[in-house]
C-alpha positions as CSV (number, residue, x, y, z in Angstrom):
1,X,200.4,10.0,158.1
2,X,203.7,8.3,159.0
3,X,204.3,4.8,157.4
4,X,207.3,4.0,158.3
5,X,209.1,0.4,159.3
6,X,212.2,1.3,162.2
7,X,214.4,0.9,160.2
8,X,213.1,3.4,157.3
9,X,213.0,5.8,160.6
10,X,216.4,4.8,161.8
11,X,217.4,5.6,158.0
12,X,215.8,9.1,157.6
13,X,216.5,10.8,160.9
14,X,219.1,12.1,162.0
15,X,219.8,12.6,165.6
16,X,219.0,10.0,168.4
17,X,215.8,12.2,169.7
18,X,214.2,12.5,166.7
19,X,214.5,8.6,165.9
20,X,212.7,8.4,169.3
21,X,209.7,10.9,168.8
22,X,209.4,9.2,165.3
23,X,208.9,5.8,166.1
24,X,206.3,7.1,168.6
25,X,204.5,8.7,166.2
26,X,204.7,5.4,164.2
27,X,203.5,3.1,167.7
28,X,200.9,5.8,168.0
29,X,199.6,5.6,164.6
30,X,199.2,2.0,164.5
31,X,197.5,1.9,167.9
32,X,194.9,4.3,166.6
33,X,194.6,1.8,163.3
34,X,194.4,-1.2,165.9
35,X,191.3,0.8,167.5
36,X,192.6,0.8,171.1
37,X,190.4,2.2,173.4
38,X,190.3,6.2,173.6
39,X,191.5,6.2,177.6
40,X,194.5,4.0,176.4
41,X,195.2,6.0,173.4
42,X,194.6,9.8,175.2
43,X,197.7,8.3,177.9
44,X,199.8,7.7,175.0
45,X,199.4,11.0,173.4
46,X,199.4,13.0,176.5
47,X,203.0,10.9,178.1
48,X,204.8,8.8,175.7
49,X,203.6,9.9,172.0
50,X,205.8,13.1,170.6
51,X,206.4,15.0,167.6
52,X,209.3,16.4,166.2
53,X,209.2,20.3,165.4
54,X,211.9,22.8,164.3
55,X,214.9,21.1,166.2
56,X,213.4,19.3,169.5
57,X,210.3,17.5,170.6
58,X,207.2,18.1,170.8
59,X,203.6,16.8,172.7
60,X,201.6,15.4,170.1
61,X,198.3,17.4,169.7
62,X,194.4,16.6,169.8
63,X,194.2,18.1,166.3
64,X,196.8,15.7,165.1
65,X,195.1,12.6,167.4
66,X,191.7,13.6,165.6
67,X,193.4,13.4,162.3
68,X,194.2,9.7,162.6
69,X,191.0,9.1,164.4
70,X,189.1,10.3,161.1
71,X,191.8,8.1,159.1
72,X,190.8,4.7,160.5
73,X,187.4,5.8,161.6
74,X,187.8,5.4,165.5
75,X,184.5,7.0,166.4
76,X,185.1,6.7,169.8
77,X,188.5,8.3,169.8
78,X,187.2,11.0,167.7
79,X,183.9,11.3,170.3
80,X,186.4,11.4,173.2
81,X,189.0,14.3,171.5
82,X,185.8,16.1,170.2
83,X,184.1,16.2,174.2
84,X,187.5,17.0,176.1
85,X,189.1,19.7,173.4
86,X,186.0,20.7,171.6
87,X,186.5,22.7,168.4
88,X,190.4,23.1,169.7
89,X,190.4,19.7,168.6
90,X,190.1,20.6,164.9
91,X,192.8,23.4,165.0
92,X,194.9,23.8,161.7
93,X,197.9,21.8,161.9
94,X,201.4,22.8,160.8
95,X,202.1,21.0,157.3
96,X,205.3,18.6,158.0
97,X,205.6,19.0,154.5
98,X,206.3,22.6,153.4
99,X,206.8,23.9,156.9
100,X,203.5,26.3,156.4
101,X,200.7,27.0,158.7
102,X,197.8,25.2,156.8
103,X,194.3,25.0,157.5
104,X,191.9,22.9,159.0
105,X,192.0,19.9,157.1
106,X,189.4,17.7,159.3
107,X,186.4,18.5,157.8
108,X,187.8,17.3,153.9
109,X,189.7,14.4,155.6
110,X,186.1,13.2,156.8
111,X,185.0,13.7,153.1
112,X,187.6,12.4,151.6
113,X,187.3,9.2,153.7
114,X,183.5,9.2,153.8
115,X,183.6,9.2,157.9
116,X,179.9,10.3,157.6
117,X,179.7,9.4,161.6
118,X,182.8,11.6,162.9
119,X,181.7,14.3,160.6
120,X,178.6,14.6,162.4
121,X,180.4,14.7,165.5
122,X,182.8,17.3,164.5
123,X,179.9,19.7,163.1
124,X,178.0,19.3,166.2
125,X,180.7,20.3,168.1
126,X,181.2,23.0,165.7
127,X,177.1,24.1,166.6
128,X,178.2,25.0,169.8
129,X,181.0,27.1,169.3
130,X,180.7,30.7,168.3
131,X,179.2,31.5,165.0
132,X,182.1,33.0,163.1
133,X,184.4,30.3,164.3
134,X,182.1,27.7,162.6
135,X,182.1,29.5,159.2
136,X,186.0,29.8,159.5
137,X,185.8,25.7,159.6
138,X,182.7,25.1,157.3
139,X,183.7,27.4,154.6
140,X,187.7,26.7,154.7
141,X,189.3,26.2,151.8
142,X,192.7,23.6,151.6
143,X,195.5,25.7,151.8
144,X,198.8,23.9,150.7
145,X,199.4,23.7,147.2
146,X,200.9,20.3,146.6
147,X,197.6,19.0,148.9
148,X,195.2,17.0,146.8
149,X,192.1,19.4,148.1
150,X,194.2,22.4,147.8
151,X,191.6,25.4,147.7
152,X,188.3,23.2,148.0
153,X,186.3,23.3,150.6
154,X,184.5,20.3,152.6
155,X,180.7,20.9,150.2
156,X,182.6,21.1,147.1
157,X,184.7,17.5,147.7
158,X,182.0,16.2,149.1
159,X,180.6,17.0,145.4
160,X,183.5,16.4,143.5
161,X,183.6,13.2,145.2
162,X,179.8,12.3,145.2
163,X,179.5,11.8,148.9
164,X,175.5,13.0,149.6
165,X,175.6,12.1,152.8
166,X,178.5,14.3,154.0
167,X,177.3,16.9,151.6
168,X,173.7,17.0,153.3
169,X,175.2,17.1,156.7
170,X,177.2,20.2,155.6
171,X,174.7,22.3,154.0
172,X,172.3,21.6,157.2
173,X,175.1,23.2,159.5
174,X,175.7,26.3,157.4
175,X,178.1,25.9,154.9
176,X,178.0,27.8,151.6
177,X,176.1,26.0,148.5
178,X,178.8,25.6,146.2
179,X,179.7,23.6,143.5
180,X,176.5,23.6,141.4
181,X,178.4,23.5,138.4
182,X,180.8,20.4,139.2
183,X,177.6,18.5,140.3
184,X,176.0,19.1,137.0
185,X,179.1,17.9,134.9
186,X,179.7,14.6,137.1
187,X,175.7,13.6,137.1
188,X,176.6,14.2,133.1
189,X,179.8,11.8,133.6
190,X,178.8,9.0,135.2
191,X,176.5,6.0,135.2
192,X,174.9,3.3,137.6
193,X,175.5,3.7,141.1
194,X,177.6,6.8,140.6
195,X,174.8,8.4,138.9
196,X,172.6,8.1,141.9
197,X,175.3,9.4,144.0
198,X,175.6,12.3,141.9
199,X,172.4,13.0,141.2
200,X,171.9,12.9,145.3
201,X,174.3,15.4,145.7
202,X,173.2,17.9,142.9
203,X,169.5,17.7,144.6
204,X,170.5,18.6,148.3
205,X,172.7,21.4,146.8
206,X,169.1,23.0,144.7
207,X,167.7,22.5,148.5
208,X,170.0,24.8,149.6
209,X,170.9,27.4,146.8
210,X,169.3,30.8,147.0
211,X,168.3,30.5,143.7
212,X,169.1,29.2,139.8
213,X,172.9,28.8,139.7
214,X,174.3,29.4,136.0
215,X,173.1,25.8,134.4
216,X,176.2,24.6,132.1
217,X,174.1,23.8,129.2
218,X,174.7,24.6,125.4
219,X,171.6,24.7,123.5
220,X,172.2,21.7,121.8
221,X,172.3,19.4,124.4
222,X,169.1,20.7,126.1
223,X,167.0,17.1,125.3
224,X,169.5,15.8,127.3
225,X,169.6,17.9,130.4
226,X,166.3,17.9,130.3
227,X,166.2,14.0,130.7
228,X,168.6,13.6,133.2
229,X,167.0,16.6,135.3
230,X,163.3,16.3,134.9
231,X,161.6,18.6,133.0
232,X,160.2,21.2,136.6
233,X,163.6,21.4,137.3
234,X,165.8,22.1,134.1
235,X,163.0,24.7,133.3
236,X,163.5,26.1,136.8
237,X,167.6,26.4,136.4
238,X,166.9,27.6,132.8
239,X,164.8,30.5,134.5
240,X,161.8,29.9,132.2
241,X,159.7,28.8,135.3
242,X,159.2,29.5,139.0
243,X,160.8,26.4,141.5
244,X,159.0,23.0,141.4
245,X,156.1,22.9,144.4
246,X,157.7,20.0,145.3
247,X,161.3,21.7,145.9
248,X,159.9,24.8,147.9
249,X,158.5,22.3,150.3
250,X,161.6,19.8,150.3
251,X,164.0,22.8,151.5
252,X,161.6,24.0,154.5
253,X,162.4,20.2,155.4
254,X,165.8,19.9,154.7
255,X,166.5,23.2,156.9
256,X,165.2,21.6,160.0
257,X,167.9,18.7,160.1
258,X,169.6,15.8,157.7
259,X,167.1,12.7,159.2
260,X,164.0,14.8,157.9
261,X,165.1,14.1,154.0
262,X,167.2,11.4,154.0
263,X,164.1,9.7,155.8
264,X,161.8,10.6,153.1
265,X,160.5,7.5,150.5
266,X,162.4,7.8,147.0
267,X,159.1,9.1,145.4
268,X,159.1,12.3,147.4
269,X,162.8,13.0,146.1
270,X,163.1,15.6,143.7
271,X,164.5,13.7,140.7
272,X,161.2,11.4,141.9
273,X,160.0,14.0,139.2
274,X,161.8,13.0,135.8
């Protein structure tokens, strides 16, 4: 995201026209972080706002709109771009770094970000569009290497990160399970409130696995797995027992929508059972 003051622009471009589309960019940006309404803001990108792009201007896109939308949580920017462009409106981007395609960076921005409200917005949208194209989204991995989230996708920053409640609203539309592992090792790493967060996130992901994932657990540490898991459950991912009762009936729950479990009193959680 541009951050720079005119005269930083006036500094690094170097032709009158792109000095022009660059403090655009920059009015643009801080109109979205100023939260001007979405009408006001659509006018700007569709008449004054533009990008420079291999040697001449360029209209700002709705993919690129959405991007600051999600960065300074404008939900009703982000509602508007996501009901007039649809899923066009979380296109890849062209990296203004390295010059390469990308991917589609919108679902690990709203991770990154915690933008628990636009992601819901952005996966409904993705609910209506055709099935494969909402895999291509759900499942995409970060593509430029010098990208913090370079070859992660959305569920396993969401885990890395511990953000549950983007996690849960991911696995409920579809995406792949991943990241058991990660999960394990932060709920081993951190304490307090992070704890909880991880531990969240490591019990929506056993909703959703297909079964046992590989438990990262040497044998001498198994007191202490057990502890921090429960004792149903670690004997479950060990594969010396069948799945907690109270886990088969928690992921017939969690399939039919995120309120369903997040709704639930902390006793009916699964590590209720430690």
């Amino acid at each position: 995201m541009p951050r720079l003051l005119s005269s930083q622009v006036d500094l690094l471009s170097s032709s009158p026209s792109q000095r022009q589309c660059e403090r655009t960019s920059f009015s643009f940006y801080c109109a979205v972080r100023q939260r001007l309404p979405a009408w006001l803001l659509e006018d700007m990108r569709c008449m004054e706002v533009f990008s420079w792009e291999d040697g001449g201007p360029r209209a700002f896109l709705p993919s690129e709109a959405l991007l600051y939308a999600l960065v300074h949580d404008h939900q009703d920017y982000a509602r508007f771009l996501l009901k007039e462009h649809s899923a066009s409106a979380m296109r890849p981007t062209r990296c203004s770094f390295c010059r390469g395609s990308g991917r589609a960076p919108h679902l690990a921005i709203a991770v990154r970000y915690d933008r628990v409200s636009i992601l819901g917005m952005m996966l409904a949208t993705l609910k209506d569009a055709q099935v494969q194209t909402a895999k291509d989204f759900l499942d995409c991995r970060g593509g430029c290497s010098h990208v913090a989230d370079a070859g992660k996708t959305a569920v396993q920053l969401a885990v890395e990160l511990s953000r549950p409640d983007c996690l849960l609203l991911l696995l409920v539309h579809g995406a792949l399970p991943s990241g058991a592992d990660a999960a394990l090792q932060r709920l081993v790493a951190s304490d307090g409130t992070e704890r909880r967060r991880a531990q969240r996130c490591l019990d929506f992901l056993l909703l959703f696995l297909p079964g046992p994932p590989a438990l990262f657990c040497p044998q001498d540490e198994s007191h202490r797995w057990q502890s921090l898991l429960g004792n149903e459950v670690f004997r479950w991912l060990r594969g010396l027992a069948p799945p907690p009762l109270l886990l088969q009936a928690l992921r017939c729950l969690a399939r039919s929508g995120p309120d369903q479990i997040t709704a639930l009193p902390d006793f009916l959680q699964l590590h209720s059972r430690q």
